[in-house]
Rosetta silent file (secondary structure, phi, psi, omega in degrees, C-alpha in Angstrom):
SEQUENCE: XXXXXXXXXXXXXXXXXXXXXXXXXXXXXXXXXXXXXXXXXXXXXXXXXXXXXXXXXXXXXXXXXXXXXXXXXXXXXXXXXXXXXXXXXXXXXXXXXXXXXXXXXXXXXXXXXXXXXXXXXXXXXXXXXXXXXXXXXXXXXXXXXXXXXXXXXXXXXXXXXXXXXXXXXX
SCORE:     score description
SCORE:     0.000 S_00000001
   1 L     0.000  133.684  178.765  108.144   54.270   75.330 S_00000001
   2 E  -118.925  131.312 -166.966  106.363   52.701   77.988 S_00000001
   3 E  -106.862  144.979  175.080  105.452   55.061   80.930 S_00000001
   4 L   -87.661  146.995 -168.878  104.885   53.427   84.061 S_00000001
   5 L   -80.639  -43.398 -173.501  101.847   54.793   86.245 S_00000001
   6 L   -88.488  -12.678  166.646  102.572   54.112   89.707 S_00000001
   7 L   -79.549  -48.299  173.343  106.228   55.502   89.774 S_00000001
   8 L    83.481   19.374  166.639  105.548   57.858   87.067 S_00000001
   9 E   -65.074  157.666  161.935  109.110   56.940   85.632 S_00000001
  10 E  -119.859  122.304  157.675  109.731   56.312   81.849 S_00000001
  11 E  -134.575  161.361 -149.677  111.404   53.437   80.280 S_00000001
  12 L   -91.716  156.838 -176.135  112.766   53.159   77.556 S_00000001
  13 L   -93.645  178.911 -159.716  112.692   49.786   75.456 S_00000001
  14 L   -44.380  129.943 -178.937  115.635   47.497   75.440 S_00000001
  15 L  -139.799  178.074  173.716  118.768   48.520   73.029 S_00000001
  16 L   -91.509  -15.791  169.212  122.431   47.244   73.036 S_00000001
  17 L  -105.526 -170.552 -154.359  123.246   50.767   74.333 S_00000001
  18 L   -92.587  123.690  174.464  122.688   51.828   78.068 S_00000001
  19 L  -121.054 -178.490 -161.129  119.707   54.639   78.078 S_00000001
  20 L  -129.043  151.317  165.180  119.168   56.509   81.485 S_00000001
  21 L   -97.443  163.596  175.670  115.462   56.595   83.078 S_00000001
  22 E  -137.870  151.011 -162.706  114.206   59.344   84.352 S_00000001
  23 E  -122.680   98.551  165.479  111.963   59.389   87.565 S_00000001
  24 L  -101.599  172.095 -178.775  110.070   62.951   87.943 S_00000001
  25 L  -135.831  173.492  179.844  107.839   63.287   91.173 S_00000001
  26 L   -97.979  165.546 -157.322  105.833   65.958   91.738 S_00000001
  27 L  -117.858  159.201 -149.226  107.709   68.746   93.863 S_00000001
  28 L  -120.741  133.080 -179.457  106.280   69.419   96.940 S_00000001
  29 L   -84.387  135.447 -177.483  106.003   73.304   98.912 S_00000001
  30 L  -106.006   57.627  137.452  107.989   73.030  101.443 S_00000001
  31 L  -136.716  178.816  172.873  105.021   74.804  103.557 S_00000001
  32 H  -103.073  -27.911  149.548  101.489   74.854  103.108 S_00000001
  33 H   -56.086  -21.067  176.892  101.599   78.511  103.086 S_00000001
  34 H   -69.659  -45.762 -171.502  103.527   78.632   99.817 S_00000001
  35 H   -56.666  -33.364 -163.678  101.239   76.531   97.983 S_00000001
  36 H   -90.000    2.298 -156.732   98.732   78.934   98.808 S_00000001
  37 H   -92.018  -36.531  176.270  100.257   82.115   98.507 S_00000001
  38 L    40.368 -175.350 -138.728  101.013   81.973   94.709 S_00000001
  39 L   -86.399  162.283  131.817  103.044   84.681   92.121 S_00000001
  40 L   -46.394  -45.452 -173.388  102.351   88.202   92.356 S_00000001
  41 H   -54.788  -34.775  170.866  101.045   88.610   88.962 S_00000001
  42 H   -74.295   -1.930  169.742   97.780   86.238   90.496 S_00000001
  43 H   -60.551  -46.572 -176.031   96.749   88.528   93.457 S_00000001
  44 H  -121.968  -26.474  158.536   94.882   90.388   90.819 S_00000001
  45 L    62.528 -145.190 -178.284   95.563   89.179   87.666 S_00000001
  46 L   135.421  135.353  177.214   94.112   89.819   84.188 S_00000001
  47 L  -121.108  122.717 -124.526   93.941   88.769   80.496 S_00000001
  48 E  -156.113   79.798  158.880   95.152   90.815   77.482 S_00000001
  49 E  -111.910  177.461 -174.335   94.871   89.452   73.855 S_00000001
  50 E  -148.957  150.664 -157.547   95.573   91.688   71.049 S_00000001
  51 E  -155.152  114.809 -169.431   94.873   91.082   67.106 S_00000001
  52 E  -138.307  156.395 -158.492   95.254   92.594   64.236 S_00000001
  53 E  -145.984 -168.453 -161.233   93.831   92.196   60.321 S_00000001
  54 L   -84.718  129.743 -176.340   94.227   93.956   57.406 S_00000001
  55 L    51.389   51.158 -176.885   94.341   97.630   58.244 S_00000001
  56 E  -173.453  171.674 -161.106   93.005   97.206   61.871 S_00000001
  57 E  -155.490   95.816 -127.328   93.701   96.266   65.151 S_00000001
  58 E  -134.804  112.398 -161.445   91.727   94.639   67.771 S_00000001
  59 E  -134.089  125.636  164.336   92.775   94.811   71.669 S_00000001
  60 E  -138.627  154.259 -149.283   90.805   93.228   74.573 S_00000001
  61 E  -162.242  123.471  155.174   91.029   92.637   78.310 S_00000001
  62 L   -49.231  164.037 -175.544   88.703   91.249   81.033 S_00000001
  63 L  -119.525  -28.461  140.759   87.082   93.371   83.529 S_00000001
  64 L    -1.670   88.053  174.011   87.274   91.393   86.534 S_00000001
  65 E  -112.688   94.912  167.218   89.119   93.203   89.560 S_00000001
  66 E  -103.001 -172.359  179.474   89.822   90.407   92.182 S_00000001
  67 E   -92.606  115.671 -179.753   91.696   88.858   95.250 S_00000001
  68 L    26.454 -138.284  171.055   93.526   85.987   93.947 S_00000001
  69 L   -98.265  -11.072 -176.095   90.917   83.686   93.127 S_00000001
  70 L  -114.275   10.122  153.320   88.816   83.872   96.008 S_00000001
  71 E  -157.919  157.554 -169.728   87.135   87.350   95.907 S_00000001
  72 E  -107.058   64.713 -169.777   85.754   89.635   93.170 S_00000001
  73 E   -63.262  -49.073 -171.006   86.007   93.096   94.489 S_00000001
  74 E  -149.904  179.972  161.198   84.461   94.562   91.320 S_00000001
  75 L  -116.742    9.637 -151.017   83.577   94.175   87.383 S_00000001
  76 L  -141.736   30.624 -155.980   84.176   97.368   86.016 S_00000001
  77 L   -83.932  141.980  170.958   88.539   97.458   86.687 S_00000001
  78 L   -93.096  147.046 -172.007   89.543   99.368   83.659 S_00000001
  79 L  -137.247   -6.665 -178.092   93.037   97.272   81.837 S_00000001
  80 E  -124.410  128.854 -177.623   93.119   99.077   78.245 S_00000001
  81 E  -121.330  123.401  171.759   94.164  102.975   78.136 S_00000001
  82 E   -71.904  124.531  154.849   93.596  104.794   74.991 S_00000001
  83 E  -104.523  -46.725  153.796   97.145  107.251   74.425 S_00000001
  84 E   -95.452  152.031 -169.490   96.761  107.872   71.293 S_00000001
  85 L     2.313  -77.452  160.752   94.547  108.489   68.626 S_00000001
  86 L  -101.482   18.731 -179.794   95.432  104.965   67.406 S_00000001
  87 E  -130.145  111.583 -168.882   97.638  103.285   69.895 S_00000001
  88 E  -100.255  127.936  158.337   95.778  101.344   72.913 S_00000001
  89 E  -124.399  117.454  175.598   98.019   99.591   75.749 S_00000001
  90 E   -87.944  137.088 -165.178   96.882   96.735   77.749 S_00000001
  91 E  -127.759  103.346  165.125   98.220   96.712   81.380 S_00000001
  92 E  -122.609  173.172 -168.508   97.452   93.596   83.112 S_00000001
  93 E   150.044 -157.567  146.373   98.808   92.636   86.225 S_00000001
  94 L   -37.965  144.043 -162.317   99.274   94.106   90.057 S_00000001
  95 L   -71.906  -94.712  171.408   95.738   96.795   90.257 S_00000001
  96 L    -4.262  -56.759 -169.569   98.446   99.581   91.920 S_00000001
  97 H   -86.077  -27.593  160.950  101.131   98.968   89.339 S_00000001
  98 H   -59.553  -65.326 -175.278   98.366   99.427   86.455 S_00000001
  99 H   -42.302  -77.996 -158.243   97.189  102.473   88.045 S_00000001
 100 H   -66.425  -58.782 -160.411  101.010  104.216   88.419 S_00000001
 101 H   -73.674  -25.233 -174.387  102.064  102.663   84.821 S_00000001
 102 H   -86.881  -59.510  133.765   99.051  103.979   82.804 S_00000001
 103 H    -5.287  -45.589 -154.507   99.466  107.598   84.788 S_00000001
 104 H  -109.635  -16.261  162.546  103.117  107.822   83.618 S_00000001
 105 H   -36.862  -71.840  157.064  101.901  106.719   80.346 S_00000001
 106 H   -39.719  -53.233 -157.854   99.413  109.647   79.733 S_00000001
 107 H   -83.946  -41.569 -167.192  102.165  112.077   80.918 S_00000001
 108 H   -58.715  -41.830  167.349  105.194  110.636   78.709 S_00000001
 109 H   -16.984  -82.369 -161.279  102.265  110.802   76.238 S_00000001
 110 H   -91.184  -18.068 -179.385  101.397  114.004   76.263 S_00000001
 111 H   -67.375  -27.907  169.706  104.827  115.582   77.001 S_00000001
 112 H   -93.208    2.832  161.338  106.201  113.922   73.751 S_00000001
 113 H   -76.808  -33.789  176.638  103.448  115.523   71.636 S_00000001
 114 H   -69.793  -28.631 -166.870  104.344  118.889   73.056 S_00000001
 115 H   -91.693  -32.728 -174.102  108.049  118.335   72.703 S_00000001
 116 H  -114.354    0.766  167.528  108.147  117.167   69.118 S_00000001
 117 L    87.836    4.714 -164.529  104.548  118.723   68.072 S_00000001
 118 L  -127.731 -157.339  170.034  103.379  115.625   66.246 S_00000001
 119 L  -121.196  158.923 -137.480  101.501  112.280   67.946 S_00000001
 120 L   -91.801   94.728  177.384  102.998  109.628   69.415 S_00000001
 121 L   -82.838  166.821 -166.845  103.290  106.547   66.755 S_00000001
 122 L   -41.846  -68.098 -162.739  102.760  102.422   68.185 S_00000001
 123 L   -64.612  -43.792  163.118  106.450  101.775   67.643 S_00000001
 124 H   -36.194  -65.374 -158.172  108.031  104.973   70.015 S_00000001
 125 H  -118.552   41.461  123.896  105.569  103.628   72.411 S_00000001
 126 H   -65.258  -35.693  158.650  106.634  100.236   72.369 S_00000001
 127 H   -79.034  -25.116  173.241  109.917  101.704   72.938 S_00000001
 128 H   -77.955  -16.338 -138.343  109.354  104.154   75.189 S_00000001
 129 H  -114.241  -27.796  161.623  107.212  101.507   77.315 S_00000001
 130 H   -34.707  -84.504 -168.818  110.414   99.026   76.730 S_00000001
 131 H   -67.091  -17.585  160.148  112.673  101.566   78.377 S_00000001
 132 H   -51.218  -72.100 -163.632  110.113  102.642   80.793 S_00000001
 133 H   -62.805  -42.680 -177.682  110.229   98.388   82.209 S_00000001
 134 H   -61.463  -38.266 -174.627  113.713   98.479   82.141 S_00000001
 135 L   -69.719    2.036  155.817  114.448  101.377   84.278 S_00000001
 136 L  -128.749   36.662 -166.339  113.219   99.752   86.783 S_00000001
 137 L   -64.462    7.978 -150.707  114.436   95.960   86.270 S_00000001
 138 L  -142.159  -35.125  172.629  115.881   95.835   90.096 S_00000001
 139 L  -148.781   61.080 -127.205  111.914   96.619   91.397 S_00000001
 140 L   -86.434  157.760  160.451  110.023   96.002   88.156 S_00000001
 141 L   -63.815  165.147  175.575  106.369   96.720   88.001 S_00000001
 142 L  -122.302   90.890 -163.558  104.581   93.914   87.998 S_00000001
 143 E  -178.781  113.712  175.231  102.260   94.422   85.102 S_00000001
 144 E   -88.659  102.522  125.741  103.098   93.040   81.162 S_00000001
 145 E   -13.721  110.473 -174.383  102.106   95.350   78.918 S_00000001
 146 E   -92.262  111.036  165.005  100.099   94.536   75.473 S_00000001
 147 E  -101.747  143.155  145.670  100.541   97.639   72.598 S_00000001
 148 E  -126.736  137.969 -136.962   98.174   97.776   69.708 S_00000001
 149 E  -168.121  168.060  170.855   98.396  100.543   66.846 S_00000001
 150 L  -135.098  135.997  140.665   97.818  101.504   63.296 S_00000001
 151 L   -59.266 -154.167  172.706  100.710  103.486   61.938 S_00000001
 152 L   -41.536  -73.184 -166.055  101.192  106.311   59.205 S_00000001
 153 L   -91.306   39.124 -158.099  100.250  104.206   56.891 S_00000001
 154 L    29.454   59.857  154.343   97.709  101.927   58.826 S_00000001
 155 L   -97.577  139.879 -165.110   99.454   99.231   59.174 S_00000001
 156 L   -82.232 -176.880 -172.417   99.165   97.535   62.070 S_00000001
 157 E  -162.175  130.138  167.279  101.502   96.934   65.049 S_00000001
 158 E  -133.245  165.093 -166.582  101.651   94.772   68.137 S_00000001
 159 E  -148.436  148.500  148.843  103.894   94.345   70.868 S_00000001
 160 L  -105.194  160.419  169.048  104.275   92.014   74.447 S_00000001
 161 L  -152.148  125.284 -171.449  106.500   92.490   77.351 S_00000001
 162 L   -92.681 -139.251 -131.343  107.207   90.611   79.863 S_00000001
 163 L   -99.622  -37.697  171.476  108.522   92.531   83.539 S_00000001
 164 L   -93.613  -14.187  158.980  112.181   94.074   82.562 S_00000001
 165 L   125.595   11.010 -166.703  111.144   95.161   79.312 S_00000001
 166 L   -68.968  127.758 -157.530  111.796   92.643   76.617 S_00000001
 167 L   -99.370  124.835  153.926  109.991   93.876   73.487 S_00000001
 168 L  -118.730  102.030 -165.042  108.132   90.996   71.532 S_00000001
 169 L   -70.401  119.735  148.217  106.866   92.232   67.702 S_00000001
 170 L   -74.298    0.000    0.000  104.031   89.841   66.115 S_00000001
């Protein structure tokens, strides 16, 4: 395929049947405020990997609490909450919606150790944290959620989510 540069079209070479070009352009804001204004998740933003090896589990997050991109309010924003023993959740995202979601975290936390007497293992709170993002799918937090865990039997367990609650297993 030969792409042309100044159009930024592709064509295709010559055949007996009919192929169709395609012309993309670059799309355009149609303000200058838009361009600049960018997603929620970048007013404050944040990075969340998670890892895990043989009998272990490895969860990390920047520290970085900013404006968009153009101010650095602090270095010290906390984004990983221990709730249990052996289950860690990275919250990155809106500051405010970190704050509220880690808070209801702790309480769901500790309210299901009192109600069933035992500790909370990774998968319940991938699921609880699931059904937490869902219940509010109409004015979702804006904050994806990382789990990392050892089980019973140490084995480990990770989880992603994006904003309504979609559970993704590694």
């Amino acid at each position: 395929q030969a792409i042309l540069a100044e159009t930024g079209a592709i064509a295709a070479p010559l055949r007996s049947t009919p192929r169709v070009c395609v012309t993309r352009r670059p799309r355009r804001p149609a303000s200058p405020s838009v361009s600049t204004m960018g997603g929620i998740m970048e007013y404050n933003g944040g990075a969340i990997v998670a890892m895990a090896g043989e009998n272990c589990v490895a969860i990390a997050a920047d520290t970085r609490h900013g404006v968009r991109q153009l101010m650095t309010v602090g270095c010290n924003r906390q984004k990983i909450f221990q709730l249990t023993d052996q289950t860690f959740v990275g919250l990155a995202g809106l500051a405010t919606d970190v704050q509220t979601m880690s808070q209801l975290l702790e309480f769901r936390t500790k309210l299901y150790s009192l109600r069933e007497e035992r500790k909370m293992q990774p998968h319940i709170v991938g699921n609880m944290l699931s059904s937490m993002l869902y219940e509010k799918r109409f004015g979702p937090w804006f904050t994806e959620p990382v789990v990392a865990g050892l089980d019973k039997e140490n084995k480990p367990f990770l989880c992603g989510f994006d904003f309504i609650g979609c559970l993704s297993k590694a």
